[in-house]
Structure formats: C-alpha cells, structure tokens
C-alpha positions in Angstrom: 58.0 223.0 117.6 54.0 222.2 117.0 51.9 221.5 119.5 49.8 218.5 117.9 46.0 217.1 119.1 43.9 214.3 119.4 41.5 213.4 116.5 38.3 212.6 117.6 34.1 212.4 115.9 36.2 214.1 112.9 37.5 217.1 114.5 41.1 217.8 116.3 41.1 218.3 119.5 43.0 219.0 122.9 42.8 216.0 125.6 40.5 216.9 128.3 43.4 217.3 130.7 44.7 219.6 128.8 48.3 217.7 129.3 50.9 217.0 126.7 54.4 215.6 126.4 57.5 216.2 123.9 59.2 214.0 121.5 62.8 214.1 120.7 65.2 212.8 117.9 67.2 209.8 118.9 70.0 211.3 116.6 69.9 214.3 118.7 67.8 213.5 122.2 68.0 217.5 122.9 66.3 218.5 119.7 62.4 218.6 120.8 60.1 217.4 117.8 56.8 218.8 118.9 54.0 218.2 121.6 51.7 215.4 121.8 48.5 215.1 123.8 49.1 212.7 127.2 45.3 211.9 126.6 43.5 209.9 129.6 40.5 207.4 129.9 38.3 210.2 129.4 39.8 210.9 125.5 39.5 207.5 125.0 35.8 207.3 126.1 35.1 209.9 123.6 36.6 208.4 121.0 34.6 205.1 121.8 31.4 206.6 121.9 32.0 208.5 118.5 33.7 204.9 116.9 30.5 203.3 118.2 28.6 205.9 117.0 29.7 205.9 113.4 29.5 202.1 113.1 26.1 201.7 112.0 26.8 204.6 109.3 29.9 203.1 108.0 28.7 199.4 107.6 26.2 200.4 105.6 28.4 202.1 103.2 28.5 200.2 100.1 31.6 198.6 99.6 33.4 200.0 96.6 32.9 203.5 98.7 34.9 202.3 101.1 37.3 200.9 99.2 37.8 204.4 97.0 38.2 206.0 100.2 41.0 203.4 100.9 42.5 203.3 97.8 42.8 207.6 97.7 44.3 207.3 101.0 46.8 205.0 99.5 47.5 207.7 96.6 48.2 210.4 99.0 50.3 208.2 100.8 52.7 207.5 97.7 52.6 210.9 97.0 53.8 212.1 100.5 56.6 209.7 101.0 59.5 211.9 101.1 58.2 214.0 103.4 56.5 211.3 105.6 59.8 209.2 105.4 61.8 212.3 107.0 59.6 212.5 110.0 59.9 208.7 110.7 63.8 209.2 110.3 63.3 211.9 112.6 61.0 210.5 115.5 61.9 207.1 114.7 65.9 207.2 113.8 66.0 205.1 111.0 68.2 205.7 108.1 66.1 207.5 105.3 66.1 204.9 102.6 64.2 202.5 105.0 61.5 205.2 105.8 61.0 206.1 102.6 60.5 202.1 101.8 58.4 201.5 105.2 55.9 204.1 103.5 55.7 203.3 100.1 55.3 199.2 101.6 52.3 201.1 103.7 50.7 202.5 100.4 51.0 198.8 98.7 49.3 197.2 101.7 46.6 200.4 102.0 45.9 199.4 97.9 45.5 195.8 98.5 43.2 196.3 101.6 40.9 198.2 99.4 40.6 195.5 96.7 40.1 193.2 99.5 37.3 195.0 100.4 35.7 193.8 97.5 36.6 190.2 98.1 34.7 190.0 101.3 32.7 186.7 99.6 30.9 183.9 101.7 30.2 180.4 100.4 27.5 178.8 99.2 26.9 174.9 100.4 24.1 172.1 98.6 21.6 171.5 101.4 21.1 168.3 103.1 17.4 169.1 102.4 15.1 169.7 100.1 13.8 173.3 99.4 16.8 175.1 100.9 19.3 177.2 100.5 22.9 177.8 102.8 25.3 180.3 102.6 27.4 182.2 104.4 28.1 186.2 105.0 31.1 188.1 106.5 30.1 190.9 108.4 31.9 193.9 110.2 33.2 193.5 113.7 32.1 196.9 114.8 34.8 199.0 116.8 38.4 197.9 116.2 41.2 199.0 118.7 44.5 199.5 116.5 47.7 199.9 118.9 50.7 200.1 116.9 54.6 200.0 118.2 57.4 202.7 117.6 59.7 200.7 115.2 57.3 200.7 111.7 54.9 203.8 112.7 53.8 204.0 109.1 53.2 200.4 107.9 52.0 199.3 111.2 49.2 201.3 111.4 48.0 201.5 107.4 48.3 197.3 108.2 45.3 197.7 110.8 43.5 200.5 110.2 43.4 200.2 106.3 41.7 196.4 106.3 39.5 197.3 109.2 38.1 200.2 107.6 37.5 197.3 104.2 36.0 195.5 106.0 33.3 197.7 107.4 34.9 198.3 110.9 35.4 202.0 112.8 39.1 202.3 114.4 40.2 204.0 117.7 43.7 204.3 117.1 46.3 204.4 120.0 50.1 204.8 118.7 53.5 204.3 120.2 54.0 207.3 122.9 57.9 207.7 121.0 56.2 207.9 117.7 53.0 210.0 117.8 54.1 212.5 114.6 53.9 209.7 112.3 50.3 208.9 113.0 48.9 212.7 113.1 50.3 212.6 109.4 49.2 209.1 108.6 45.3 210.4 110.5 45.7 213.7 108.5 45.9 211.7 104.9 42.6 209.6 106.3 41.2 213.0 106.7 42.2 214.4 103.3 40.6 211.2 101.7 37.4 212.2 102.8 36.8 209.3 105.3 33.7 210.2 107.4 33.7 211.6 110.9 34.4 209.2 113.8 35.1 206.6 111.4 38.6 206.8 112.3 39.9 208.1 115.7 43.1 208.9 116.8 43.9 209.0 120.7 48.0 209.7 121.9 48.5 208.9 124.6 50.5 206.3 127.5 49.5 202.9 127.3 48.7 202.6 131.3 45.3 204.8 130.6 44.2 204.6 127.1 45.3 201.6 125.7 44.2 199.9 128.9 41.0 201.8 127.9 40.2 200.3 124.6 41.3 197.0 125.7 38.7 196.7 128.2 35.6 197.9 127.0 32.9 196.2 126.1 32.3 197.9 123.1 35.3 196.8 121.7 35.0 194.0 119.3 38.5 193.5 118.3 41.8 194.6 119.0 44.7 194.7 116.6 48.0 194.6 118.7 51.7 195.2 117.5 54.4 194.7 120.7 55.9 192.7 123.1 54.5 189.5 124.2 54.2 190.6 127.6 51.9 193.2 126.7 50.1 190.7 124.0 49.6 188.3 126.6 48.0 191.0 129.0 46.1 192.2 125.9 44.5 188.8 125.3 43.3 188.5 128.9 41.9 191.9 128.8 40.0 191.1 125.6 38.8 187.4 127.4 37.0 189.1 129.3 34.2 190.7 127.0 35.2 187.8 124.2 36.8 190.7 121.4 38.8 188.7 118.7 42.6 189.1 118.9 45.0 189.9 116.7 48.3 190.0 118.2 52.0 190.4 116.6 54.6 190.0 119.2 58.1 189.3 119.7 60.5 186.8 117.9 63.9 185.3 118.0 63.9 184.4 114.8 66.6 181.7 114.0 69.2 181.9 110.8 70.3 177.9 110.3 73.1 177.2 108.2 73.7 173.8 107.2 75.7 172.5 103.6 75.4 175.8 102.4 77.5 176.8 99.0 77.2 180.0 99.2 78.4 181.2 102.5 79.1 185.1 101.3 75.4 185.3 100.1 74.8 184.0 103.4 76.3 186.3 105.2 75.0 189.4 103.4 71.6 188.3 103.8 71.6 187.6 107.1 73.6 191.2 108.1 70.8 193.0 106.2 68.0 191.0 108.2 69.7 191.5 111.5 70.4 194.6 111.6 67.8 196.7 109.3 66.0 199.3 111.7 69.1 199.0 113.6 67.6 195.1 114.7 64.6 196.9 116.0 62.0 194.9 114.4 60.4 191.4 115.1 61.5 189.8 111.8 65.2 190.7 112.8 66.8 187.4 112.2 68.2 187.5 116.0 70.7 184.2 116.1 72.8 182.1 113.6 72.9 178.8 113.7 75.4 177.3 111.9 77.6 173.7 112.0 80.8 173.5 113.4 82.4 173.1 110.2 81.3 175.9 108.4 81.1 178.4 111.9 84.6 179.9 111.5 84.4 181.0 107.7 81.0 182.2 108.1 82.0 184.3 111.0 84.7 185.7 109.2 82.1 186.6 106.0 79.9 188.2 109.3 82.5 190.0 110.9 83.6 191.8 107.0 80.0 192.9 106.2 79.0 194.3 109.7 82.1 196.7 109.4 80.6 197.7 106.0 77.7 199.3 107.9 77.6 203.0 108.7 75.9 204.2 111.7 74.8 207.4 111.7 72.2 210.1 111.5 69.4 208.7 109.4 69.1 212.1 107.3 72.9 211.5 106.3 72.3 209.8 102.7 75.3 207.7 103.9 74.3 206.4 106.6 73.1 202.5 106.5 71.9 202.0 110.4 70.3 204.8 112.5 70.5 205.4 115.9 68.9 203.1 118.9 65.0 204.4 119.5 65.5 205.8 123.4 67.9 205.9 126.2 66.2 203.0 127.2 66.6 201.0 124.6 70.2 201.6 124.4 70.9 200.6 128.2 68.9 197.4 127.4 71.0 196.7 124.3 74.2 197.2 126.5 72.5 195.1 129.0 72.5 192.1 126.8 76.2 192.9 125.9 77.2 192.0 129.2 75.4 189.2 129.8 77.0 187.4 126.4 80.2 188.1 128.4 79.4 186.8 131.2 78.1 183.8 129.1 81.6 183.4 128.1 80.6 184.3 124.6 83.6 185.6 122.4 82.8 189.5 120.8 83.6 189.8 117.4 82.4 193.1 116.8 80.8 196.3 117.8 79.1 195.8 121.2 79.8 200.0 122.4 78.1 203.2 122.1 79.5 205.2 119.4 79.6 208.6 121.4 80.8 209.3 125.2 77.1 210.8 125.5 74.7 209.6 123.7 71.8 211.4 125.7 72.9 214.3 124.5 75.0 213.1 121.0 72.9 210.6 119.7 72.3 206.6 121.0 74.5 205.2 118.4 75.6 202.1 118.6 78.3 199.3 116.9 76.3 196.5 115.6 77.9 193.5 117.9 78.5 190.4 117.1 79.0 186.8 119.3 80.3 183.8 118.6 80.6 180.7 120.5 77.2 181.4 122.6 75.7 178.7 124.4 72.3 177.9 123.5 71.0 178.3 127.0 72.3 181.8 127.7 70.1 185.0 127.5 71.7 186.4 123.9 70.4 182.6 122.1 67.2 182.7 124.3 65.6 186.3 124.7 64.9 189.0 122.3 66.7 191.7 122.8 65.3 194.0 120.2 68.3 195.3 119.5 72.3 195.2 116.9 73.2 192.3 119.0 74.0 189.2 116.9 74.9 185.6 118.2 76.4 182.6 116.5 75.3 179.4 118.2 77.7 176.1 117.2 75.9 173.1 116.4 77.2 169.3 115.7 74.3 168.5 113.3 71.1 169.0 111.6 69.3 167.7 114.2 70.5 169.7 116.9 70.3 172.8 114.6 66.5 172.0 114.2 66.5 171.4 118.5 68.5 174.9 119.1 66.3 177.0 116.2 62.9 175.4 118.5 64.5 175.9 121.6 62.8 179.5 122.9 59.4 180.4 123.4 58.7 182.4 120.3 58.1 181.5 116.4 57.5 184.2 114.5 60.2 183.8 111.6 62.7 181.5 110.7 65.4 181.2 107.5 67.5 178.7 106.2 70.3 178.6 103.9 71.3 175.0 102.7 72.1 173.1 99.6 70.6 170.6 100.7 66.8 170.2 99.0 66.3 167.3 101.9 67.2 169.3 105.1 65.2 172.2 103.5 62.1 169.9 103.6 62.8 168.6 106.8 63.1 172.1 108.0 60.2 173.5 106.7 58.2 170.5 108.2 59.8 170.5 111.4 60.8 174.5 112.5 58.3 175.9 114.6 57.8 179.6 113.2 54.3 181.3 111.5 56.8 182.2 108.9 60.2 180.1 106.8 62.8 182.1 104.7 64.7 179.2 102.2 68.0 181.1 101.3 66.7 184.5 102.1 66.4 186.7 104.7 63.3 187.6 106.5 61.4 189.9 104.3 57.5 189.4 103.5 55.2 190.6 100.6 52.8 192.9 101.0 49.9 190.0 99.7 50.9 187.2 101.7 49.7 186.7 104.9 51.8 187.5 107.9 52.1 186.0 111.7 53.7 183.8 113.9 52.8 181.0 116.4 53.7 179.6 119.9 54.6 182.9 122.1 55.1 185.1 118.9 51.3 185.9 117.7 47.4 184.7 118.1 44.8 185.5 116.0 44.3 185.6 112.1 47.3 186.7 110.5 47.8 190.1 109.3 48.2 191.3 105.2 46.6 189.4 102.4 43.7 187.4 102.0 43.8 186.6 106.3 42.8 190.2 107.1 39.2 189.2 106.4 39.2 186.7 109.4 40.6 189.4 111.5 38.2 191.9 110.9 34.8 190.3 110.2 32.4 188.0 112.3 31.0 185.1 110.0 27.4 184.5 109.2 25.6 181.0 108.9 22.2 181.9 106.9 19.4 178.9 106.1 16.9 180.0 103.4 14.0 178.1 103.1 12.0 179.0 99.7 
C-alpha cells in the first residue's frame, strides 16, 4: 500500500492537515489500494494561487509548445495503457478490456486537443466603414476547475484538462474521492511531459471542502463538471455568483425506442452492450426500452438470452464481461430501485440480486436485471438509477413512443432502431436529447462534440471542435488604419 500526495506549484506534496483516506477494490472491499490525501480549503487555496500564478506564463506560451506538450502526454498515455487500465479495473471495478479502451479513447481525445490547439482561429468580417478592419480573437479563460466522476477516471479527466491546457488555460484538478489512483498516474504522465509547474494542479480530496473551494472563488473562470445533476445544478449557482462559464455533463435516462424494426436480434445486442457496459454505471447507459406492443414480447425474449450471456466477475479475470458495482452504496441504491419496480408491479425477467451473500466483504456483484411491463410513471422509467437495472416500457404507437422517450427531465442521449426512414426523421426532429443513436447504441467519437440538453448538461459541449467555446473568452477587435 502507497501513501499518495497532492500535486501542487509542480511539486508533490502532503495536505496541510496532514489527513488521508484509503481506497479499496470493489471486487474485494477488504483489499486496501493505497492512501490519498483528504485535502481541505487550505490545499485548494494553494493550488489556486499557484494555477493563478502560472496563468500569465502559460498563455503566453506559443501555441504549438503547448500542443507538443499535449500531444507527448498523449504518447505516454498509449504507451502506459496496460498498466493504467489495471489500476482503473482495480479502483474502479470495470472489466479490463473496457479500461484498457477508456485509456487508449483518453490518448485519442488528448491528440485531438492538441491539434485543436492549433485551430484556435477568429474570423475576419468586411467593415460597415471605410478604413477599418474587424476581427475577432479567442483567448484563454484563465484558471479552469476540472472535477471529474468515478466511473471514466481516465477519459474524464484527459477530456478537461487536455483542451484546457490547448487552449491556454491552468487546471486545478479535483477527482472522484473512490478514484483518486487513476489521476496521480494520469498528473504523473503531465509531469513526465514536461508541462510547467502550477500549470496543472492536482488536489484529492471530498467534494464538501475542495470542490466547494474551486467552485466559489473568484479566481475561477470556468469550471468543467462531470456528475449528477444535483450537484451540476449546485455547481451552476456557485459559478453565478462570480459569472465563471459552465460546462456541465450530468445525468441521463437515455431512451432505446423500438418501432418497425427488422432486425430485432441486432437490437437486442446493441442495446445489452449500451446498458450495461461499466456495469450501467455511465450516463450514456441507454437506461429504458421503449418498444410497441407488437414487437415487446420477442424483443424481450432476444433481451432476456443476451443478458444471461454476460459474465460478472472480477474485472482482472479475462473472462469476465461486467465488473462489480463501484461502492456499497451504490449497490444498496441499485437494490433500492429493484424494489421499487416491484412495487411498480413491474414483471422481473432477470437478474435483480447480489451475486454473493456478502458483498462488503466478497465483492458488490450484481445480476444485470431486467423489467418488463413498467409503467411509464414509475421510478425505474423516470429516474436514473446509475446502475444494471433495465426496463421495458409498452407503448401503442409512435407517437406515444416519442411522448414516453420525452417524458423525464433529462436529455442527454437517445437511440432508435426502426425501418422506418420516416419515423427516424420524425424522431430525430422531435426527441429531446443533445445526442441520437439511429440503429446503434450510444457510443460517441472522440471528434464529435459531446453533451446533452434539458436537465442533462449546460454549457459548450465537450470533445471536438466545441471545446474551444468551453475554454476560451471571445474577442471583438476594431482596427482603424
């Protein structure tokens, strides 16, 4: 076990309280990872003064510097995979195959933020008057607060940190307490990349103190949030009050509507793998099918026969296909939501139990469940539930499927399977999600932007050519000659 510190001004150090905390595996809760700093407001106030301090510094640094800095960061990250992968698998619980992926998506993201970087182009506009000239400039926000969740430690924070550092910003980075391993190896490649001290500054530590910290000073100029909407939606008051742009990625319930669809075993296969990948544990997790009555039996048969396909296991295990649940906590909310699609009157057709008789000491494994027949107004069709908990929602037409897939508050993703080219347009036009799927599940590219609307995200989305709006201020410059 390794006791781990802050990084701070470009050296590592202890928090000022001298307190720390453990970290367990979730396949094995009494296997202690290592010790992480339980930093207060006073580690974050150090790493805000040495962010603000290198601002000026790092601006000024021409742009294909940064971007070389960026892009060696995203060679070492390649290179490290296999043994970055094992530590998410370990802190995180996913099955090894998905960490490995989650990092080598992180090094394809870190590479196109540094090209971007070199994209960071105004316009120029023909003047209204003779004898001048109009254009404008993107410049860097200044200090950028990067708080990043526990479910894709790797890609979440290369997706922040990387295009704010393109874009000329310094980064106080505040990761998920459950997590922390992953970003001391994710700071430590920064490091190795040569990146300049205080440019980058990593702070561990409970989200009560520090990220309440960053979210609140002044000196903050924009804040880069991964999480639950509650928290967004404290977040974005937070940042009202000193007027730091926003860019927040929060919950979803993202809807899987099928309608006329031919293909009802590529259906279901795409929609298991988008449920239940990181054991449902991400946003994208399409979270509820949708389907007409008369196609809702056969599909639930094609559901039912590739859920028992999954393993669940330890995610070093080269067999195993879905890790274990994060915490204890997140198991007993997950069992929480299987009880309330009983009491819905909702019909199990799978899974739905711990795997182990103790999972705090054995593991949190869990049976991927399925539901049919859930009402569209219970708590499994309405809420996210972050979680292997699957329901099927009947519908009598396309109409109502469209009704149902808007019915909750979030609209981050959505997918579709159909036949039918005019109910995919009408869909497409009508489904209210940042993000459509047509016959696919819910996977993005690492060049397109990414984000959701309504109670699911605010700001400029995140990845591709959007980053730029997240992480610059724009310049309005009038030249008379």
């Amino acid at each position: 076990m390794q006791r781990h510190a802050n990084y701070i001004g470009g050296q590592w150090c202890a928090p000022v309280a001298n307190s720390y905390y453990q970290t367990h595996n979730p396949a094995s809760p009494a296997e202690v990872l290592g010790e992480y700093p339980r930093s207060s407001i006073h580690d974050a106030e150090a790493a805000l003064k040495d962010a603000a301090d290198a601002r000026l510094g790092w601006s000024e640094t021409p742009v294909p510097q940064r971007s070389a800095i960026i892009q060696q960061f995203a060679q070492l990250l390649a290179q490290s995979k296999d043994e970055l992968a094992r530590i998410v698998t370990l802190e995180q619980g996913k099955a090894l195959c998905e960490s490995t992926g989650e990092v080598l998506r992180a090094a394809t993201e870190a590479t196109f933020a540094a090209g971007e970087g070199m994209r960071l182009s105004g316009h120029t506009f023909p003047s209204e008057r003779a004898g001048l000239t109009c254009f404008t400039v993107l410049e860097p926000l200044g200090v950028v607060a990067a708080i990043t969740p526990w479910n894709f430690p790797v890609v979440s924070a290369v997706r922040k940190i990387a295009p704010a550092l393109a874009c000329g910003n310094t980064v106080v980075f505040k990761p998920a307490s459950l997590t922390p391993w992953s970003a001391v190896y994710v700071t430590r490649l920064f490091e190795k990349a040569s990146l300049p001290a205080g440019v980058l500054n990593l702070v561990v530590g409970p989200g009560i103190a520090v990220g309440e910290r960053l979210v609140s000073d002044p000196r903050v100029r924009g804040i880069s949030f991964t999480g639950s909407t509650d928290v967004g939606m404290h977040i974005y008051e937070r940042a009202a009050s000193h007027m730091a742009k926003v860019q927040l990625e929060l919950g979803g319930k993202n809807p899987a509507v099928v309608f006329e669809c031919d293909d009802l075993d590529g259906a279901a296969q795409e929609i298991v793998s988008a449920a239940f990948l990181c054991s449902g544990q991400r946003c994208t997790a399409l979270s509820r099918v949708i389907v007409e009555d008369s196609q809702a039996d056969t599909l639930a048969q094609r559901l039912v026969a590739r859920i028992k396909k999954i393993r669940v296991g330890n995610g070093l295990d080269p067999q195993t296909t879905m890790g274990p649940l994060v915490s204890k906590q997140q198991m007993e909310t997950v069992i929480s939501y299987v009880r309330k699609g009983h009491e819905a009157g909702a019909t199990l057709l799978a899974g739905g139990t711990a795997l182990v008789k103790a999972p705090e000491t054995e593991g949190y494994f869990f049976a991927p469940a399925l539901f049919d027949h859930v009402p569209a107004n219970s708590p499994l069709a309405l809420e996210e539930i972050f979680g292997p908990v699957l329901p099927i929602i009947r519908v009598r037409d396309a109409n109502e499927a469209i009704q149902v897939a808007n019915g909750t508050r979030y609209g981050l993703a959505a997918a579709v399977f159909t036949k039918n080219m005019h109910f995919i347009h009408e869909f497409v036009r009508r489904v209210e999600s940042g993000m459509v799927h047509v016959n696919h599940g819910t996977a993005s590219q690492a060049h397109i932007p990414f984000g959701g609307v309504k109670d699911s995200g605010q700001g400029s989305y995140s990845i591709g050519p959007t980053v730029k709006d997240a992480f610059t201020n724009l310049k309005t410059v009038y030249v008379r000659w």
